[in-house]
Jmol script that loads the backbone (N, CA, C; Angstrom):
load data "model"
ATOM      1  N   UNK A   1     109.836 107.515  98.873  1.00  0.00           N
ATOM      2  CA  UNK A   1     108.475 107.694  99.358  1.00  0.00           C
ATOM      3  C   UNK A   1     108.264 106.808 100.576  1.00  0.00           C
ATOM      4  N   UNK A   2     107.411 107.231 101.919  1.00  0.00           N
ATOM      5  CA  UNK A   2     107.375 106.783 102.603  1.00  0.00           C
ATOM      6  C   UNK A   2     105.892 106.809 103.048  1.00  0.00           C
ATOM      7  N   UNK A   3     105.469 105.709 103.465  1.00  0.00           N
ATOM      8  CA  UNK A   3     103.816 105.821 103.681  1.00  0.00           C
ATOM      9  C   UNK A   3     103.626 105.555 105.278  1.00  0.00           C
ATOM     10  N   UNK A   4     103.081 106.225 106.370  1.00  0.00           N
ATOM     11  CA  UNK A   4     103.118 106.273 107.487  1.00  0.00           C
ATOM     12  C   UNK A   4     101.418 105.474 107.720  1.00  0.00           C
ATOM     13  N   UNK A   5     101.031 104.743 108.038  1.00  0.00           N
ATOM     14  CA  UNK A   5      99.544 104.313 108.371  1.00  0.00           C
ATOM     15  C   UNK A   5      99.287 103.835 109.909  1.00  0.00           C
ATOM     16  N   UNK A   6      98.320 104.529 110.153  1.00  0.00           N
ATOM     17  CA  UNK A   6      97.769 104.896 111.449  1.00  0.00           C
ATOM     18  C   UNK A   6      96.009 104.535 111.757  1.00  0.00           C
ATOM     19  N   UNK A   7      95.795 104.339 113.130  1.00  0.00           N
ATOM     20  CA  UNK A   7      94.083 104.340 113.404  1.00  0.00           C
ATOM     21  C   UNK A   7      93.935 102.471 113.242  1.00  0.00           C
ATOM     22  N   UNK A   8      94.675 101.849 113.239  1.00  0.00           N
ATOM     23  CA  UNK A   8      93.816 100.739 114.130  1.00  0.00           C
ATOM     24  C   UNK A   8      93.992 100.532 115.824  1.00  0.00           C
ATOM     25  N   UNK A   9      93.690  99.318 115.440  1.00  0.00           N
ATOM     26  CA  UNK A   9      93.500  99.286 117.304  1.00  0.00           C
ATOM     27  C   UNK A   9      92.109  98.154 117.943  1.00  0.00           C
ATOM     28  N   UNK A  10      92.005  97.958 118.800  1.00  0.00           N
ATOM     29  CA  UNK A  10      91.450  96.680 119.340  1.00  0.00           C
ATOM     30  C   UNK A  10      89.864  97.321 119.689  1.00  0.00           C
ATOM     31  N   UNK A  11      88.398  96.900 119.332  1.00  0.00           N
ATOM     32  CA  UNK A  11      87.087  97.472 118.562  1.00  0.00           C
ATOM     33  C   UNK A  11      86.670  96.089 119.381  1.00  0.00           C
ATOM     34  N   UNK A  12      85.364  96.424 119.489  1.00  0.00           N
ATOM     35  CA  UNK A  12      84.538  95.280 119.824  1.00  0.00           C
ATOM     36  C   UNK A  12      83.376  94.824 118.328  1.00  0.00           C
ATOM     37  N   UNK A  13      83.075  93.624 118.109  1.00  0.00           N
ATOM     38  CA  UNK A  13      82.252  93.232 116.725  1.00  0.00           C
ATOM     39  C   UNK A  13      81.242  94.970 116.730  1.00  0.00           C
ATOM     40  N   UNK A  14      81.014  95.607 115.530  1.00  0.00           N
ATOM     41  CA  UNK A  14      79.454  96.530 115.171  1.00  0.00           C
ATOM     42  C   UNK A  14      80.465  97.596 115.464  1.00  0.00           C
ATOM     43  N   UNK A  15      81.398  97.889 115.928  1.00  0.00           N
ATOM     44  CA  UNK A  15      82.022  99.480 116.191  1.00  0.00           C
ATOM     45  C   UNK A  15      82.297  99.694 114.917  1.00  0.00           C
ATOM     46  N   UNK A  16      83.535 100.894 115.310  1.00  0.00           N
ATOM     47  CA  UNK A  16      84.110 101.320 113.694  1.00  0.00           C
ATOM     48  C   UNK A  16      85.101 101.488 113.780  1.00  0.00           C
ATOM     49  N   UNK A  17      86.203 101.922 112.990  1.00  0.00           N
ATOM     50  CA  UNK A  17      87.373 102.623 113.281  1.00  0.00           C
ATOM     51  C   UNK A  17      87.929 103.141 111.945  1.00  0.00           C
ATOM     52  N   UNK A  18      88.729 104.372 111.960  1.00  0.00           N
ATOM     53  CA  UNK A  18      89.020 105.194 110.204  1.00  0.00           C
ATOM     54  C   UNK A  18      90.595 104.734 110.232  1.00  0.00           C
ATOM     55  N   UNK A  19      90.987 104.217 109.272  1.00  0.00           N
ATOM     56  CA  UNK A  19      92.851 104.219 109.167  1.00  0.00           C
ATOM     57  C   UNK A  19      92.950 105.072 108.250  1.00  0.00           C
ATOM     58  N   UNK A  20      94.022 105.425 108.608  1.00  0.00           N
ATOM     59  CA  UNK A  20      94.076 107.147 107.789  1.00  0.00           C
ATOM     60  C   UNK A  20      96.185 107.140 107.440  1.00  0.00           C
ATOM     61  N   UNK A  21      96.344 106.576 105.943  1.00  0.00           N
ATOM     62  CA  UNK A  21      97.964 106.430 105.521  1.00  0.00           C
ATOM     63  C   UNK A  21      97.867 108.212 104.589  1.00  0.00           C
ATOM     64  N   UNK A  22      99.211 108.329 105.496  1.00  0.00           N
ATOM     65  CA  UNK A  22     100.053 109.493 104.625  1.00  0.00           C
ATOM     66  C   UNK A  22     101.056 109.115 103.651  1.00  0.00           C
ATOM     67  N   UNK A  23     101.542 109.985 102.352  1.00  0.00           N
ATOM     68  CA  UNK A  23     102.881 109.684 102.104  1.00  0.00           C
ATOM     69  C   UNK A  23     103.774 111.061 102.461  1.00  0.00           C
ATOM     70  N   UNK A  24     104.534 110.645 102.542  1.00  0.00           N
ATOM     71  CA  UNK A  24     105.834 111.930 102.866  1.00  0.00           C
ATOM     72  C   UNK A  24     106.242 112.958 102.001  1.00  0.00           C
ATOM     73  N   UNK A  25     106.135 114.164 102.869  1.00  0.00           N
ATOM     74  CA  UNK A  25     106.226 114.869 101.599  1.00  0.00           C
ATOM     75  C   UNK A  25     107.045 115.330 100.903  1.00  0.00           C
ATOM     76  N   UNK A  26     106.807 116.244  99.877  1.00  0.00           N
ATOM     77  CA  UNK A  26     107.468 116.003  98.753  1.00  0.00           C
ATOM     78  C   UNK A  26     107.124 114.734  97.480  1.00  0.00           C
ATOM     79  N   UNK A  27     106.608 113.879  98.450  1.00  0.00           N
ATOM     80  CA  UNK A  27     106.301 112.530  97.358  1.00  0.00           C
ATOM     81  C   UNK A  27     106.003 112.627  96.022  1.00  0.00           C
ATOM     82  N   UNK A  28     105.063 113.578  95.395  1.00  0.00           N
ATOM     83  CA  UNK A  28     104.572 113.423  93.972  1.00  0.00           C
ATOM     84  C   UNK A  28     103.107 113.009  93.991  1.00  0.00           C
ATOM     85  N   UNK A  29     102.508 113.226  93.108  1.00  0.00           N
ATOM     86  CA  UNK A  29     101.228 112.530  93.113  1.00  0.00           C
ATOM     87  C   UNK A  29     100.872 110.815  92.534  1.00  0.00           C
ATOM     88  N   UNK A  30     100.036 110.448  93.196  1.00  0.00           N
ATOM     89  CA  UNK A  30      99.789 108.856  93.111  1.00  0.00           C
ATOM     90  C   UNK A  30      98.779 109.085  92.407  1.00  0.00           C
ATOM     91  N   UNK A  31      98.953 107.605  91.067  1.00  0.00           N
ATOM     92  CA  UNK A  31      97.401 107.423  90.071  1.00  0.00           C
ATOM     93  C   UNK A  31      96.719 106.124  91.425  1.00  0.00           C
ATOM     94  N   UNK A  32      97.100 106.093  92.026  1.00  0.00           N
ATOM     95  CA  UNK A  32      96.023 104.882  92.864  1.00  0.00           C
ATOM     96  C   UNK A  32      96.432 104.912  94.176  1.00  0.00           C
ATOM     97  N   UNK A  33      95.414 104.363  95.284  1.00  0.00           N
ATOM     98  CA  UNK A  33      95.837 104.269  96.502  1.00  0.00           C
ATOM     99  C   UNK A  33      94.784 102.985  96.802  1.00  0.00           C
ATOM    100  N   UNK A  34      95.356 102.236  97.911  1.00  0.00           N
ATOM    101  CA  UNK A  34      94.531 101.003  98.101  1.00  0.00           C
ATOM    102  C   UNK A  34      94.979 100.624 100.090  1.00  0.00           C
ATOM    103  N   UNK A  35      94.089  99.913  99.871  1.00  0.00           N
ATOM    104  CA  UNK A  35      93.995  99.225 101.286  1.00  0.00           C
ATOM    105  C   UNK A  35      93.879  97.606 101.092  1.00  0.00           C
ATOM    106  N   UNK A  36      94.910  97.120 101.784  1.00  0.00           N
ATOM    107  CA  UNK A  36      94.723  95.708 102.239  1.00  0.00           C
ATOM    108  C   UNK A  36      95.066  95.136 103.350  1.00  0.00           C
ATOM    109  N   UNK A  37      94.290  93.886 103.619  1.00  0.00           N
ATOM    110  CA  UNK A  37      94.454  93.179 105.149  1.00  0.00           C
ATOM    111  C   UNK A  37      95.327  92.019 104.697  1.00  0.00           C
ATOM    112  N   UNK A  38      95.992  91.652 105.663  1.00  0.00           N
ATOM    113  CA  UNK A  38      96.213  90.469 106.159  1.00  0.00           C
ATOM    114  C   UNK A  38      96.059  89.972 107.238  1.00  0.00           C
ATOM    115  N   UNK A  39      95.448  88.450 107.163  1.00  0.00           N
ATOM    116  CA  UNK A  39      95.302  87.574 108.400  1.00  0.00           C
ATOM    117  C   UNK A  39      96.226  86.697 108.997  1.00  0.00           C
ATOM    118  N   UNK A  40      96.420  86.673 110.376  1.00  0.00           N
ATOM    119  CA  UNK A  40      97.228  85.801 110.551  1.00  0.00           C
ATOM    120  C   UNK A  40      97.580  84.475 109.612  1.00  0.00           C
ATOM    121  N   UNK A  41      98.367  84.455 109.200  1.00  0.00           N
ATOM    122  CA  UNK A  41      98.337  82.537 108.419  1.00  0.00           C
ATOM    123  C   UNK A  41      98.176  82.950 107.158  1.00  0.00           C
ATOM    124  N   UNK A  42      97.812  84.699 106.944  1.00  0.00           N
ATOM    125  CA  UNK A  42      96.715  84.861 105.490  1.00  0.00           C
ATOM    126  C   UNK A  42      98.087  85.177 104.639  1.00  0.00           C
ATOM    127  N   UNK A  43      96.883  85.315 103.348  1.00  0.00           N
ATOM    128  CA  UNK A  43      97.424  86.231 102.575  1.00  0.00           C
ATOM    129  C   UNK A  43      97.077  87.617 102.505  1.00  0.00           C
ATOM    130  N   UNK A  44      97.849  88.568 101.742  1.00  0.00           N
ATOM    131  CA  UNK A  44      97.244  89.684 101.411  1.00  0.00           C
ATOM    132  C   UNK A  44      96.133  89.731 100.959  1.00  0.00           C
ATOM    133  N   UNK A  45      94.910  90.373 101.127  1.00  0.00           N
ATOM    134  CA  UNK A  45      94.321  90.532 100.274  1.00  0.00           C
ATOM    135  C   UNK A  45      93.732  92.193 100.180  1.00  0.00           C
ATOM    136  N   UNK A  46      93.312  92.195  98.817  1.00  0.00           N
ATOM    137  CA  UNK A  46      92.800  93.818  98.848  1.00  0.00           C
ATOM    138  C   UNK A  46      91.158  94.083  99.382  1.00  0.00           C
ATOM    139  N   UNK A  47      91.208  95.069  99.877  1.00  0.00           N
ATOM    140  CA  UNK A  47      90.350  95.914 100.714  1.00  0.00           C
ATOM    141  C   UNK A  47      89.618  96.595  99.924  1.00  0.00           C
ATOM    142  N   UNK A  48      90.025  97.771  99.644  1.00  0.00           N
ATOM    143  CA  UNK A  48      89.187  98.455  98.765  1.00  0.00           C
ATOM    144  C   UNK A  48      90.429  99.708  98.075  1.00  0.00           C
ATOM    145  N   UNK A  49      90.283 100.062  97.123  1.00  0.00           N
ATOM    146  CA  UNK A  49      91.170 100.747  96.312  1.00  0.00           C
ATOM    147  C   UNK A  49      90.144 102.072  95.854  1.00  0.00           C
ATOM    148  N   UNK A  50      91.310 103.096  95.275  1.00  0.00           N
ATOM    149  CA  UNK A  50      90.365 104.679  94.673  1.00  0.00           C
ATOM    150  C   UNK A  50      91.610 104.545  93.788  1.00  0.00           C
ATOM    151  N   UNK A  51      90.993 105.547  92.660  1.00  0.00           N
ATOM    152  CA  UNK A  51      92.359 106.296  91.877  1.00  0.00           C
ATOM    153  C   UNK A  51      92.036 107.571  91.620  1.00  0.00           C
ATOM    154  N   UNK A  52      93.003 108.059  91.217  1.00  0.00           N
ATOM    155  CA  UNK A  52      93.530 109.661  91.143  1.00  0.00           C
ATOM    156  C   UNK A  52      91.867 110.375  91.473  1.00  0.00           C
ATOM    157  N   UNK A  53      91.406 109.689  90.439  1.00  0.00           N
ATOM    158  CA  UNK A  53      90.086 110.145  89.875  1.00  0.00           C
ATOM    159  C   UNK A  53      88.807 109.963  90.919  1.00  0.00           C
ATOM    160  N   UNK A  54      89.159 109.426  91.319  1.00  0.00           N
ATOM    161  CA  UNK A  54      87.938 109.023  92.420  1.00  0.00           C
ATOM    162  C   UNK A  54      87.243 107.983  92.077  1.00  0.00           C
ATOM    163  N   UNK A  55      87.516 106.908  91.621  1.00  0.00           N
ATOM    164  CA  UNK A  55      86.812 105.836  91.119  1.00  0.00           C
ATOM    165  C   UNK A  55      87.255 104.518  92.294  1.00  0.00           C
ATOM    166  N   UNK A  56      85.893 103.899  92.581  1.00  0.00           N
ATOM    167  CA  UNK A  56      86.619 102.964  93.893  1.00  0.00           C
ATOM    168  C   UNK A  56      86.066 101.391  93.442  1.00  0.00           C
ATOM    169  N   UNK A  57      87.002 100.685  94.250  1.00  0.00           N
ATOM    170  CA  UNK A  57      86.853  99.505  94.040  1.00  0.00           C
ATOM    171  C   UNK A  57      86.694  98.511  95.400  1.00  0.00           C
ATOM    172  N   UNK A  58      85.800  97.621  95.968  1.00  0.00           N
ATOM    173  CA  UNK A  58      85.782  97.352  97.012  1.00  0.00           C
ATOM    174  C   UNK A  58      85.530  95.912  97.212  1.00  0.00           C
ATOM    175  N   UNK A  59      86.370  95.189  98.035  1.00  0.00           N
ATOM    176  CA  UNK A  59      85.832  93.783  97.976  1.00  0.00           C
ATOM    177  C   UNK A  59      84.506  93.386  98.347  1.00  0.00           C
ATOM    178  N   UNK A  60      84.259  91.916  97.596  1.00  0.00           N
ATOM    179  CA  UNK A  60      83.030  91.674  98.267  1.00  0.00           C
ATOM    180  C   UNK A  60      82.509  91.874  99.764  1.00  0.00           C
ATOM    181  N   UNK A  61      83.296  91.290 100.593  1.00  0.00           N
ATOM    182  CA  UNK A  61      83.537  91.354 102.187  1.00  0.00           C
ATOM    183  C   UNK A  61      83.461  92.293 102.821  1.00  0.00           C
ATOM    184  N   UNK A  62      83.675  93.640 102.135  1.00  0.00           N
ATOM    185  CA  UNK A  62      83.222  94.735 103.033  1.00  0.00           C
ATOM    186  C   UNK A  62      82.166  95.554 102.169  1.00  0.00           C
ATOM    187  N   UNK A  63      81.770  95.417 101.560  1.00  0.00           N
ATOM    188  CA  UNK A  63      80.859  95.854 100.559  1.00  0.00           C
ATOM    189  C   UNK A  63      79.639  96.520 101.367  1.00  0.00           C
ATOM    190  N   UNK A  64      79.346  97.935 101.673  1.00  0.00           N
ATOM    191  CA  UNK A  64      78.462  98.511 102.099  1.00  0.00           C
ATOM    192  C   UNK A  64      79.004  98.775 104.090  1.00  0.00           C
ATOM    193  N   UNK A  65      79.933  98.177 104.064  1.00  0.00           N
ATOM    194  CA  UNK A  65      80.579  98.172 104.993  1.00  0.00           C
ATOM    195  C   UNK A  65      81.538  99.691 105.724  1.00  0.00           C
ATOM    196  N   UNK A  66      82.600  99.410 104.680  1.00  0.00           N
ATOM    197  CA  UNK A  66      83.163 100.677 104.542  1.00  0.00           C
ATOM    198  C   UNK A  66      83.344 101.351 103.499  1.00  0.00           C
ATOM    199  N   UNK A  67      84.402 102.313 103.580  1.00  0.00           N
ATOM    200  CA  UNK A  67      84.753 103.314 102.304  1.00  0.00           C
ATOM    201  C   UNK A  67      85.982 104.015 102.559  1.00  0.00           C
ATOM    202  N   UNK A  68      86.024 104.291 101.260  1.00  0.00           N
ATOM    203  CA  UNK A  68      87.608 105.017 101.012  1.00  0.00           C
ATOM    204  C   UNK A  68      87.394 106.113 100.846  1.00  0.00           C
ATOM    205  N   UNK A  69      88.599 106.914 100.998  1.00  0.00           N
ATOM    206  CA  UNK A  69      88.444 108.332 100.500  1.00  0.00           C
ATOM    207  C   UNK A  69      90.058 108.742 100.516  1.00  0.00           C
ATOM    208  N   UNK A  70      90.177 109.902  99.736  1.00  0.00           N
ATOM    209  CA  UNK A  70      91.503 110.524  99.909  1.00  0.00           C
ATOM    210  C   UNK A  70      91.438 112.041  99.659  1.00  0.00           C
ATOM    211  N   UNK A  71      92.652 112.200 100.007  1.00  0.00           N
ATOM    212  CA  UNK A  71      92.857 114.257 100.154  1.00  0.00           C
ATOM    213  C   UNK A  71      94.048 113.753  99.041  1.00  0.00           C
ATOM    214  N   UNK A  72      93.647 114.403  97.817  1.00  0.00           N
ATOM    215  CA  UNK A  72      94.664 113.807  96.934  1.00  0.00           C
ATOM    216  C   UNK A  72      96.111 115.306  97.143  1.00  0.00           C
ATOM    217  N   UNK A  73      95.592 116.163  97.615  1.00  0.00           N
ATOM    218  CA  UNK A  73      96.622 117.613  97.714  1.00  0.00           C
ATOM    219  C   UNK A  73      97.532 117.151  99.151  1.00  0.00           C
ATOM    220  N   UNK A  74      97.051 116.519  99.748  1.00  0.00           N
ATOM    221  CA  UNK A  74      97.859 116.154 100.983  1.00  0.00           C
ATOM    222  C   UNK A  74      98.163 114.594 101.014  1.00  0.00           C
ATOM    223  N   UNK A  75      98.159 113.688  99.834  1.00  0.00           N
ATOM    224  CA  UNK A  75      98.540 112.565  99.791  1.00  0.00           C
ATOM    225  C   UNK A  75      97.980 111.801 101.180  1.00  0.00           C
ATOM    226  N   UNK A  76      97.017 111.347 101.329  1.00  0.00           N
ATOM    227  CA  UNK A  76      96.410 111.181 102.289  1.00  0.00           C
ATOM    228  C   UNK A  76      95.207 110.115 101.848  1.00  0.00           C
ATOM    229  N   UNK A  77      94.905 108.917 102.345  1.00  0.00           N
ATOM    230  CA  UNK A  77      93.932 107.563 102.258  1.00  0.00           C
ATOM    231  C   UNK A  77      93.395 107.247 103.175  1.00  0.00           C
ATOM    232  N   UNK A  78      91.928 107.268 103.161  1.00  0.00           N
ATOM    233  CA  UNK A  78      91.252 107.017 104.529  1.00  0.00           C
ATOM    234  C   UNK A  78      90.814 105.299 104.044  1.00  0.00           C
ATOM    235  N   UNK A  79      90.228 104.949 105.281  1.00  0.00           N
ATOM    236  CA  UNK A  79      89.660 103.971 104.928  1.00  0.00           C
ATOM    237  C   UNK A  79      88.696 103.650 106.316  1.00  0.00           C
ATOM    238  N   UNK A  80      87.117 104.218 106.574  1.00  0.00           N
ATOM    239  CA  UNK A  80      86.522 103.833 107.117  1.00  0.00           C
ATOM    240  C   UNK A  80      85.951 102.824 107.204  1.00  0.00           C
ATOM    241  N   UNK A  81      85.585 102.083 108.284  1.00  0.00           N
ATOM    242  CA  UNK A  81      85.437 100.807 108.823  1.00  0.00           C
ATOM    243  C   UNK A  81      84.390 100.824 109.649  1.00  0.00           C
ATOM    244  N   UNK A  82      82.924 100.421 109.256  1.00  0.00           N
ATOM    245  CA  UNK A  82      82.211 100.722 110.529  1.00  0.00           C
ATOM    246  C   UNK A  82      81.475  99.011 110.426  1.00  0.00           C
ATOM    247  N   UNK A  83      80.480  98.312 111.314  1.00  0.00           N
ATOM    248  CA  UNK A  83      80.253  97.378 111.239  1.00  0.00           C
ATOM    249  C   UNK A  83      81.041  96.496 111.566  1.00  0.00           C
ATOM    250  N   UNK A  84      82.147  96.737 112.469  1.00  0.00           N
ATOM    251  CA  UNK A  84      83.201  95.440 112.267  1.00  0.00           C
ATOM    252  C   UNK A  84      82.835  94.436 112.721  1.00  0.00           C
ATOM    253  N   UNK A  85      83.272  93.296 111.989  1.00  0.00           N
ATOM    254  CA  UNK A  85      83.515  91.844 112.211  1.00  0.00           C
ATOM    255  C   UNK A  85      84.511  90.856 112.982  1.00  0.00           C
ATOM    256  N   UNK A  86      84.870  89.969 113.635  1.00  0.00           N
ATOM    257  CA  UNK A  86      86.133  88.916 114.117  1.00  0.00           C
ATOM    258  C   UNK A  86      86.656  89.343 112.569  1.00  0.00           C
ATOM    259  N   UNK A  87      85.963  88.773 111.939  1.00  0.00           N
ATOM    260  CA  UNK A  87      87.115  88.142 110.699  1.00  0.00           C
ATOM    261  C   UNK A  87      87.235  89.475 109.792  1.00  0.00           C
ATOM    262  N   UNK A  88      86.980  90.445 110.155  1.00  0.00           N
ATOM    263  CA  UNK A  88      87.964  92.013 109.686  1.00  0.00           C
ATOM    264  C   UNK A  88      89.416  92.000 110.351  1.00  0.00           C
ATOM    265  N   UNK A  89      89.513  91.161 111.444  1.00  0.00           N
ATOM    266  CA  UNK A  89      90.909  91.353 112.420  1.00  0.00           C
ATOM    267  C   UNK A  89      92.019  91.103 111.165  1.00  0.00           C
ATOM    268  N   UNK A  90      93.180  91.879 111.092  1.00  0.00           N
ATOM    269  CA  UNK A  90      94.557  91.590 110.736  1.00  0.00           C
ATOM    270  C   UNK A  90      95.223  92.643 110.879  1.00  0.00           C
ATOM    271  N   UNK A  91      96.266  92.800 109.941  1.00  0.00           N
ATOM    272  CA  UNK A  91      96.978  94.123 109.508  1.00  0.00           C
ATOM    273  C   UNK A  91      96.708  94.494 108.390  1.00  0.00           C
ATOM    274  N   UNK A  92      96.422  95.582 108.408  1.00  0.00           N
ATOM    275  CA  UNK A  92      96.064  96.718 107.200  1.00  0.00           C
ATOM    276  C   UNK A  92      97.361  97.153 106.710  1.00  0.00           C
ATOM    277  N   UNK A  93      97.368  97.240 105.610  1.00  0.00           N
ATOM    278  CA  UNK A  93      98.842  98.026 104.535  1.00  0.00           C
ATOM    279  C   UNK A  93      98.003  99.024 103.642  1.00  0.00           C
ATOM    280  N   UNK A  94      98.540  99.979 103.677  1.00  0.00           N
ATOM    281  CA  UNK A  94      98.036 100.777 102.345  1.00  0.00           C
ATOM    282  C   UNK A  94      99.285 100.822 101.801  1.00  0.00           C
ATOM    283  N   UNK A  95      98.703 101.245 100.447  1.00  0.00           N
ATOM    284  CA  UNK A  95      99.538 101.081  98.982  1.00  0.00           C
ATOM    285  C   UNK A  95      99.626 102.184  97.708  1.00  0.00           C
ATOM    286  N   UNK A  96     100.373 102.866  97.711  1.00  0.00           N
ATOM    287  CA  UNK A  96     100.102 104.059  96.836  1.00  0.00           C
ATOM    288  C   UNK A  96     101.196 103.461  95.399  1.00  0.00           C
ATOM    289  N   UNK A  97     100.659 103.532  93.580  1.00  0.00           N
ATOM    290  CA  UNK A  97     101.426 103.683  93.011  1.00  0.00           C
ATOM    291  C   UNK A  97     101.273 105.024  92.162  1.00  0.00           C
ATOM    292  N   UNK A  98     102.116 104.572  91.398  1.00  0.00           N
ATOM    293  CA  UNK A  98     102.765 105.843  90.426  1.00  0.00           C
ATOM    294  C   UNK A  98     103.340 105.009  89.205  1.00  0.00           C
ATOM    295  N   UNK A  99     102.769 105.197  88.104  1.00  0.00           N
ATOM    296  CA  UNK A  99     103.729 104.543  87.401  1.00  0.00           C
ATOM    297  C   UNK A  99     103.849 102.820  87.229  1.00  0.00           C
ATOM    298  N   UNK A 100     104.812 102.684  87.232  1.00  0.00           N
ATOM    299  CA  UNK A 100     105.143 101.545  87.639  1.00  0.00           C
ATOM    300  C   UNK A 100     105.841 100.756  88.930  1.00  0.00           C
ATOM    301  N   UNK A 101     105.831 102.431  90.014  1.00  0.00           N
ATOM    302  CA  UNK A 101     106.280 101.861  91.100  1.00  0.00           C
ATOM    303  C   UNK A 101     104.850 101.717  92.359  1.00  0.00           C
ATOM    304  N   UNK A 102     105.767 101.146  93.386  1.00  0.00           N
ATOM    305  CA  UNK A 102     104.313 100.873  93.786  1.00  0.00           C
ATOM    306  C   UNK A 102     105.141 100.862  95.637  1.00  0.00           C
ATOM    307  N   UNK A 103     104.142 101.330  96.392  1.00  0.00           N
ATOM    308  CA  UNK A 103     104.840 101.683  97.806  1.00  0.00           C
ATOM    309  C   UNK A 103     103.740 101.226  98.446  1.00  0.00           C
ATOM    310  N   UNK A 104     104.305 100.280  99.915  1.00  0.00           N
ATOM    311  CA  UNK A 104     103.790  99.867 101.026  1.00  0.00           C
ATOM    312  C   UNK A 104     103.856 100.699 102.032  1.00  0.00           C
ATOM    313  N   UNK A 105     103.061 100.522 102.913  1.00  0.00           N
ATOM    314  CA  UNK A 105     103.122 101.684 104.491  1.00  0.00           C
ATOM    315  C   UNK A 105     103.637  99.990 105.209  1.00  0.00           C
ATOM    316  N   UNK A 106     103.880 100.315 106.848  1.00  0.00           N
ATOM    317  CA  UNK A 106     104.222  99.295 107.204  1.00  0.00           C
ATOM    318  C   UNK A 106     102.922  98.690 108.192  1.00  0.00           C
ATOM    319  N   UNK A 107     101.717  99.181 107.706  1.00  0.00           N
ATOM    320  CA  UNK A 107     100.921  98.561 108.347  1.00  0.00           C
ATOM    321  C   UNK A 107     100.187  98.601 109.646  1.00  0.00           C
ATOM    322  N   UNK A 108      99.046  98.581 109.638  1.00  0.00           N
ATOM    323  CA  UNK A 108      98.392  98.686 110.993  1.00  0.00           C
ATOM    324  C   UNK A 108      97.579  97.714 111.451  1.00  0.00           C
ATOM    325  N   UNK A 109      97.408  97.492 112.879  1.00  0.00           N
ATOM    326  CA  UNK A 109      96.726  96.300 113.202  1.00  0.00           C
ATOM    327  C   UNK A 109      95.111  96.039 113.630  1.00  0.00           C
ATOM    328  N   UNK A 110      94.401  95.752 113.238  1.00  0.00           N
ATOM    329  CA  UNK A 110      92.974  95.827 113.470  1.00  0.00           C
ATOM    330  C   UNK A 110      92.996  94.416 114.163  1.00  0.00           C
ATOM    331  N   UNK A 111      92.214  94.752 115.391  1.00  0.00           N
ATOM    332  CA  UNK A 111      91.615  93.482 116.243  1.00  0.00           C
ATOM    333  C   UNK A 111      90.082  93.867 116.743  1.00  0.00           C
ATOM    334  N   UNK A 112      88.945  92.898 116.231  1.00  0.00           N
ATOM    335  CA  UNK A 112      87.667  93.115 116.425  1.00  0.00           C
ATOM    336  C   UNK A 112      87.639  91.581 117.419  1.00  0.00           C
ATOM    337  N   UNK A 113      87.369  91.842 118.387  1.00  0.00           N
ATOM    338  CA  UNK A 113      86.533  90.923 119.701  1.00  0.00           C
ATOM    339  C   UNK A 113      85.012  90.681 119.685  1.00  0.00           C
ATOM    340  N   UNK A 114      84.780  89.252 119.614  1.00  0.00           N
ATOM    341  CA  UNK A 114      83.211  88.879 119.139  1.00  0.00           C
ATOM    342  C   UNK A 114      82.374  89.494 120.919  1.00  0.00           C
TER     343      UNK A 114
END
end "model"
wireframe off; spacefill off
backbone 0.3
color backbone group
């Protein structure tokens, strides 16, 4: 399985921007899909998550901020971003599992300028 993630890019603070991860096909279906940043120096942390079902989970930090969504027939994870912040800047990973396995994309880079 391979997760392709796309749509960041350099935003000024209050814009928006959608990252939008595929998996490859053929893949199978995923019970979860998630989004997380990292900051320079950071750690991972999680963003906001959905599963199969449509049930979402979102950190405090972006809370009313953005949202997730997915095309579960085309293996497909959005993750809109509007309101941005400086401290939204890092790299984004999305994360699809199955099971007990669990797959990274290689990430995209969000830079918000105050």
């Amino acid at each position: 399985v391979q997760l392709q993630a796309s749509g960041g890019g350099l935003v000024q603070a209050g814009e928006s921007l959608r990252l939008s991860c595929a998996a490859s096909a053929r893949s199978g279906a995923f019970s979860f899909m998630g989004w997380y940043r990292q900051a320079p120096g950071g750690e991972r942390d999680m963003v906001a998550t959905i599963t199969a079902g449509g049930g979402t989970n979102y950190a405090d930090f972006v809370q009313g901020r953005f949202s997730i969504s997915r095309e579960v027939a085309r293996r497909i994870v959005y993750l809109q971003m509007n309101s941005l912040k400086p401290e939204d800047s890092g790299i984004y990973y999305c994360n699809f599992k199955r099971g007990t396995a669990s797959y990274w994309g290689q990430g995209t880079l969000v830079t918000v300028s105050s």
